[in-house]
C-alpha positions in Angstrom: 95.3 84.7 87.0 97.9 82.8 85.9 97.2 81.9 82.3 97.9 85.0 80.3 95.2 86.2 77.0 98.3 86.4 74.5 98.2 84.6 71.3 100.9 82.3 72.5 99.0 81.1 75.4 97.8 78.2 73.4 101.1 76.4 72.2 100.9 74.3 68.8 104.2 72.3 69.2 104.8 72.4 65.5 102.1 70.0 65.4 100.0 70.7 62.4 96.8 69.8 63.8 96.8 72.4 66.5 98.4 74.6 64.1 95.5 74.4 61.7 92.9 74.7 64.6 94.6 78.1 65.9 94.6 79.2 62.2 90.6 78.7 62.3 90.1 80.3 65.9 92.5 83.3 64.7 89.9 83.7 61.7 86.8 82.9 63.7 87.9 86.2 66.1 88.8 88.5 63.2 85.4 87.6 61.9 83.8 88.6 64.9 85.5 91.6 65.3 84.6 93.1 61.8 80.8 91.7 62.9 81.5 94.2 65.7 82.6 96.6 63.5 79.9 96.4 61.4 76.9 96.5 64.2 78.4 100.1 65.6 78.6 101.3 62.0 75.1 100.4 61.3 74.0 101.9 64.7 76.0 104.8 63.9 74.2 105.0 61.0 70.6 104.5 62.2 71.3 107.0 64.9 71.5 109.7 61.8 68.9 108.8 60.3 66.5 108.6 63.1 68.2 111.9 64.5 69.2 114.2 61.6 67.3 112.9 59.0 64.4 112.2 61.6 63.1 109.2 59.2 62.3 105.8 60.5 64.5 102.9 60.2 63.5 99.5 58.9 66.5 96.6 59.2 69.0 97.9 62.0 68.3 97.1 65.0 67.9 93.9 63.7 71.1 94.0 61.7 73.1 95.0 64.9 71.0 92.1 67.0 72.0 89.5 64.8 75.5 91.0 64.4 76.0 90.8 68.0 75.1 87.6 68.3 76.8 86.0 65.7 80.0 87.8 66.9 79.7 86.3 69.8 78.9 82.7 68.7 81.7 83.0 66.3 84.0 84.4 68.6 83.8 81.7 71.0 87.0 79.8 70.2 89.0 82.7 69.5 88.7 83.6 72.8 89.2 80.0 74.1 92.6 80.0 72.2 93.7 82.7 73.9 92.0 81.7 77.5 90.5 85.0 77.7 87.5 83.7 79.4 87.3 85.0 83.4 88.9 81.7 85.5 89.5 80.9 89.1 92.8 78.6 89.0 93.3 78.4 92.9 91.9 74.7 92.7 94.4 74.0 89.9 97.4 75.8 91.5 97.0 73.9 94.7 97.4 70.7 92.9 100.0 68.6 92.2 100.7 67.9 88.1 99.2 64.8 88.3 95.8 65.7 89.6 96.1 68.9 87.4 96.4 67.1 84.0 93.4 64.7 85.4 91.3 68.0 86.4 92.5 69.7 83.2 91.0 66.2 81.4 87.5 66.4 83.1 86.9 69.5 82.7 87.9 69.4 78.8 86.0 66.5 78.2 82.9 67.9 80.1 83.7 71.3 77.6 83.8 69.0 74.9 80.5 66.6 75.6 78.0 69.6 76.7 79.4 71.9 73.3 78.6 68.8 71.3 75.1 68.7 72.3 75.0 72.9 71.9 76.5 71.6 68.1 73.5 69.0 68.0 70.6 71.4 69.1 71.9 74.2 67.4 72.3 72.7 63.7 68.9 71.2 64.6 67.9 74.4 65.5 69.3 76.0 62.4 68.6 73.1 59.7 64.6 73.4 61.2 64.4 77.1 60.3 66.1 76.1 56.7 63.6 73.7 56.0 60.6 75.8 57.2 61.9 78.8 55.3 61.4 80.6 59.0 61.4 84.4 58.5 61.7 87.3 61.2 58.2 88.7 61.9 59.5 92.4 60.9 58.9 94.2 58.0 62.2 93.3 56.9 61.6 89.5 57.2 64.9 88.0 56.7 65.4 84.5 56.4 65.9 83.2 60.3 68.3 80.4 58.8 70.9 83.4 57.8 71.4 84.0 61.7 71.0 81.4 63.3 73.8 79.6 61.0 75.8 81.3 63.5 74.8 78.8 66.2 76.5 75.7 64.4 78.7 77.2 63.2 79.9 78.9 66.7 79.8 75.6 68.6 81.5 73.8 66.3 84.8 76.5 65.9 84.3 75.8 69.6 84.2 72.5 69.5 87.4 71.9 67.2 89.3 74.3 69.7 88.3 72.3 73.0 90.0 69.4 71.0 93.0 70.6 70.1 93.1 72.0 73.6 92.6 68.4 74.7 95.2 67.0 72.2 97.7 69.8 73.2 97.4 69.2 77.0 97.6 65.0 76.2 100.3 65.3 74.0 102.4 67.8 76.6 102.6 70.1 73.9 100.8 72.8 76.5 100.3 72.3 80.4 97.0 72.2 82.1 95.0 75.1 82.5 98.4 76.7 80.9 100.1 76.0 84.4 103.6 75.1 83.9 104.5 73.3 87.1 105.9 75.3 90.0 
């Protein structure tokens, strides 16, 4: 693949703006990563007590669940800063510049449109658990609106980073698809 998962894969230009975005998505993954972290210490630590201690556990596998989750939710534009998602870029490589920024646009603005409605549904999602005062149906019955904050949230780190993208690639500040021309 020719786009490379390095930090400087998506270029800011100087331009504050796209500075500030990467600043967020840089945030978002460190988040996500110490959500990681988290979720194999608590299943580390429900393994002993289920194993050594042999006593029954009450709020991990929920913990690590939501944990999981949220990482990944919150860890969506992380990744997309970097480009670490898997891509094909044999369409894009075969084109000319032209048609490349114009593919590059489409496909952006389709990014962009479809995580706006995840953005919609998902704070409708969230804000309907708020107002119900939803709880899990475990004995530990946390408060549903606690994890599922992740799903706004998520989508709309996600969202700010497909438009900086967008605002990058318009502005030449990056290429498309991260493609300098050949």
């Amino acid at each position: 693949m020719a786009g490379h998962s390095n930090a400087s894969s998506a270029k800011t230009g100087g331009n504050p703006f796209l500075r500030a975005v990467a600043a967020l998505s840089t945030l978002a993954g460190w988040c996500s990563a110490a959500m990681i972290v988290a979720a194999v210490g608590i299943t580390c630590q429900m393994i002993f007590v289920r194993s050594v201690l042999n006593a029954s556990t009450v709020w991990q596998t929920e913990a690590v669940v939501y944990l999981v989750i949220a990482a990944t939710l919150v860890g969506l534009p992380y990744v997309q800063r970097l480009r670490g998602h898997v891509n094909v870029d044999l369409v894009p490589l075969a084109l000319p510049m032209p048609l490349r920024r114009a593919l590059a646009t489409v496909t952006l603005g389709l990014s962009i449109a479809i995580t706006a409605l995840m953005l919609f549904y998902g704070f409708e999602y969230w804000h309907f658990a708020w107002d119900r005062g939803w709880t899990s149906d475990t004995v530990w019955a946390v408060p549903l609106w606690i994890p599922y904050l992740s799903i706004p949230v998520g989508f709309a780190l996600l969202l700010l980073q497909l438009v900086a993208d967008m605002v990058a690639m318009l502005t030449r500040v990056d290429a498309p698809f991260g493609l300098e021309d050949a």
